[in-house]
MARNUDO-577375 format. One line per 8 residues: number of its first residue (from 1); their letters; for each residue y, x, z of C-alpha. Coordinates in nm, 2 decimals. Example, Ala and Ser with C-alpha at 12.3 -4.5 7.8 and 13.67 -1.06 7.14 Angstrom:
<recs>
1	as	-0.45/1.23/0.78  -0.11/1.37/0.71
</recs>
This chain:
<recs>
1	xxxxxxxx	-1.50/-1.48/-1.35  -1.12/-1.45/-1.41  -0.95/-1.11/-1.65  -0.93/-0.87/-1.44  -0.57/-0.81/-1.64  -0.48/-1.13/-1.53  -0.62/-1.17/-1.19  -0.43/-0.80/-1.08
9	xxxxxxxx	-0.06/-0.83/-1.21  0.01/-0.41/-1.11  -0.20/-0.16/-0.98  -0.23/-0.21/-0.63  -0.36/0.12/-0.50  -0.53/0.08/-0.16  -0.61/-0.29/-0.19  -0.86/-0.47/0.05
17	xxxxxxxx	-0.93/-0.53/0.41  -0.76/-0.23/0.59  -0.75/-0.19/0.91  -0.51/-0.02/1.11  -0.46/0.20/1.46  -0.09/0.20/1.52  0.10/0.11/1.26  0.14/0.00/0.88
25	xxxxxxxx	0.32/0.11/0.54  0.31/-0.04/0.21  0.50/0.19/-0.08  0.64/0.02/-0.39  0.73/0.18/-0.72  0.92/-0.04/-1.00  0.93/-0.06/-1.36  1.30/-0.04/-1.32
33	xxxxxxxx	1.58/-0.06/-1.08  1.62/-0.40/-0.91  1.96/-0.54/-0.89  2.14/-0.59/-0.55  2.02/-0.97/-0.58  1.66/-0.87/-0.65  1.66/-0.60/-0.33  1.77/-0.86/-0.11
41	xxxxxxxx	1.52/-1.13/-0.24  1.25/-0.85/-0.23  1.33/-0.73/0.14  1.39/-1.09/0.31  1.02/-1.17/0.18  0.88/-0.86/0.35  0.63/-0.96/0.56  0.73/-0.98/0.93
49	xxxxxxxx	0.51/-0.71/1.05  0.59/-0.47/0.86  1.00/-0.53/0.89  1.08/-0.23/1.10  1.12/0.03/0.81  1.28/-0.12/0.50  1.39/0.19/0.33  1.54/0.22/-0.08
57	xxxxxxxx	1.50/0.55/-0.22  1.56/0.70/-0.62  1.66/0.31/-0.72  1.33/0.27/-0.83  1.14/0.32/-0.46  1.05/0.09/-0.15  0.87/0.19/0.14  0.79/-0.06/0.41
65	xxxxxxxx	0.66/-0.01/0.76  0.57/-0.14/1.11  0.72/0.02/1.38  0.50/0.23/1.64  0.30/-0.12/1.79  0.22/-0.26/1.46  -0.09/-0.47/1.65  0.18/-0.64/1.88
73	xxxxxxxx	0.37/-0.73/1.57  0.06/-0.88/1.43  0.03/-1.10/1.75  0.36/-1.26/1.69  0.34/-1.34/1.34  0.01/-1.47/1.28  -0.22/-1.69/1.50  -0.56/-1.59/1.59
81	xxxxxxxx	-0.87/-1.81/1.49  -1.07/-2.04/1.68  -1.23/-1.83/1.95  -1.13/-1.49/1.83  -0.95/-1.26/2.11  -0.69/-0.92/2.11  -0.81/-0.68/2.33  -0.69/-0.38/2.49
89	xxxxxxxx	-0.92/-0.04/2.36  -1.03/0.23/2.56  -0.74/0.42/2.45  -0.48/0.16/2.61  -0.39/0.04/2.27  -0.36/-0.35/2.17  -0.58/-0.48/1.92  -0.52/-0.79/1.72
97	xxxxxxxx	-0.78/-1.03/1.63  -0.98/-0.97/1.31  -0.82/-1.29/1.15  -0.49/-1.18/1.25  -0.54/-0.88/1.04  -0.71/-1.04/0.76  -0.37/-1.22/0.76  -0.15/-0.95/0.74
105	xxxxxxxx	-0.39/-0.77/0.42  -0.34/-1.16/0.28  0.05/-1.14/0.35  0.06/-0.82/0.20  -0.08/-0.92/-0.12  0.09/-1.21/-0.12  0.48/-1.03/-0.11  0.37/-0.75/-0.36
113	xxxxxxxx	0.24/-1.07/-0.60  0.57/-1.27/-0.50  0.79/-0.96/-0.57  0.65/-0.87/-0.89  0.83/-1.21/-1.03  1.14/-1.09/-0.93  1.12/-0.70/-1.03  0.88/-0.57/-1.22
121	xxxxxxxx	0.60/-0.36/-1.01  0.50/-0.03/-1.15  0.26/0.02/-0.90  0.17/-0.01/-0.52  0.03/0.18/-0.24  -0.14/0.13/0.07  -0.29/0.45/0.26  -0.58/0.43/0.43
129	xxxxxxxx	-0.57/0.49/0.80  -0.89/0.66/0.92  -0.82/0.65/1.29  -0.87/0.31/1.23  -1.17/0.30/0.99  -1.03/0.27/0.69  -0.98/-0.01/0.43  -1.28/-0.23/0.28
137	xxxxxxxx	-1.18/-0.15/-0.08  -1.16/-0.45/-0.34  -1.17/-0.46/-0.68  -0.78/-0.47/-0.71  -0.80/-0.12/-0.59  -1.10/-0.02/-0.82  -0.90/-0.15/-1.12  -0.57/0.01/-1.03
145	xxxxxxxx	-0.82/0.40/-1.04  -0.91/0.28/-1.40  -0.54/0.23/-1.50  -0.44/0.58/-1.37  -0.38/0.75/-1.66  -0.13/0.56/-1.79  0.07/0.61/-1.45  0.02/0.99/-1.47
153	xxxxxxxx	0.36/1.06/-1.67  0.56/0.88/-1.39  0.36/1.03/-1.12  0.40/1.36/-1.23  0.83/1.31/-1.25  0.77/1.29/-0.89  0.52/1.52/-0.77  0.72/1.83/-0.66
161	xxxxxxxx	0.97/1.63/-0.49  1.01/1.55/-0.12  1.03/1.18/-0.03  0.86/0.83/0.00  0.77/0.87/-0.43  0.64/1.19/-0.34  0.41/1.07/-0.08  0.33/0.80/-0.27
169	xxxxxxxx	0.19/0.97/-0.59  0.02/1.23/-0.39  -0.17/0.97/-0.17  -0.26/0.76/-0.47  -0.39/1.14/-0.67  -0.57/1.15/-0.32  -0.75/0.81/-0.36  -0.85/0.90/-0.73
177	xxxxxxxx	-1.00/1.24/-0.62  -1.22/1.09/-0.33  -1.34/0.84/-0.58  -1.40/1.09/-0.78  -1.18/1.00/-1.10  -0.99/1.31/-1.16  -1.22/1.49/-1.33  -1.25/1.20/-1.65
185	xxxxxxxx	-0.82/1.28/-1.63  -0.84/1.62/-1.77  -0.73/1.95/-1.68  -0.37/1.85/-1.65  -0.48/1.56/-1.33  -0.64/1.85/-1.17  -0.46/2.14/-1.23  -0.12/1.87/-1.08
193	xxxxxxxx	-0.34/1.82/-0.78  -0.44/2.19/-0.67  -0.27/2.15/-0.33  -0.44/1.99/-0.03  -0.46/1.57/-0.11  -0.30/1.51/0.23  -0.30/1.14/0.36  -0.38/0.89/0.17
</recs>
């Protein structure tokens, strides 16, 4: 089996196969600021579906997302396999074909891999949507909860802020207290995450 440490480059918080109702986001946090250069590189390789948000915040900060019909942006970019169908739900929504999706969760992992050679990755962050069941967790994720507390100082700079670091680190304190990690962080993890967890 391949090292872990080498086999998962950043913590990827949120990794697996996630499925989604009506649309997508993918936060990234850097080591350090990307030059102009490296922001364009980094946002021409976002995937397609998830090209209707690009947005820079605190230097350091990306947040990506689909627009509203994230399943009709799925269609486009990714072909379905052999025999698989879309379909409309009860609720009048499209749905993309499993593969399609499995696609997109491949894509994903792909750019935050591809990025990482061109800016440093800090960390990234995937909420789970549970309108749409959730995400099928994978070790990537389960590694990134064991390197929390090393990320705590930088999480913490951004706690009591407003923004898409904000909502980051909250969501990701969210994962680790459903998974139940907080408690091995010490009264400092818990006593920073008195408040509601919020979305994640």
């Amino acid at each position: 089996m391949a090292d872990p440490e080498q086999a998962f480059p950043f913590p990827f918080f949120g990794a697996g196969e996630a499925n989604y109702y009506m649309w997508a986001e993918v936060h990234v946090r850097f080591a350090r600021e990307p030059t102009t250069s490296q922001r364009a590189a980094i946002a021409d390789a976002v995937p397609a579906p998830l090209r209707g948000a690009v947005d820079w915040c605190e230097g350091r900060q990306l947040m990506v997302a689909s627009g509203l019909f994230l399943h009709g942006a799925v269609v486009r970019a990714y072909p379905a396999a052999a025999g698989e169908l879309d379909r409309i739900g009860e609720d009048g929504w499209l749905y993309a074909a499993p593969s399609r999706i499995a696609a997109l969760n491949a894509d994903i992992e792909a750019w935050l891999r591809r990025i990482h050679g061109e800016c440093p990755v800090l960390a990234a962050y995937r909420a789970e949507d549970p309108d749409s069941g959730g995400t099928r967790l994978s070790p990537w994720h389960d590694w990134s909860l064991a390197r929390l507390p090393g990320l705590l100082p930088e999480l913490e700079r951004v706690l009591d802020r407003s923004g898409n670091a904000t909502s980051m680190a909250r969501g990701i304190m969210a994962m680790a207290r459903r998974a139940s990690r907080l408690p091995r962080l010490g009264v400092f993890a818990r006593d920073m995450m008195s408040w509601s967890d919020g979305t994640a």
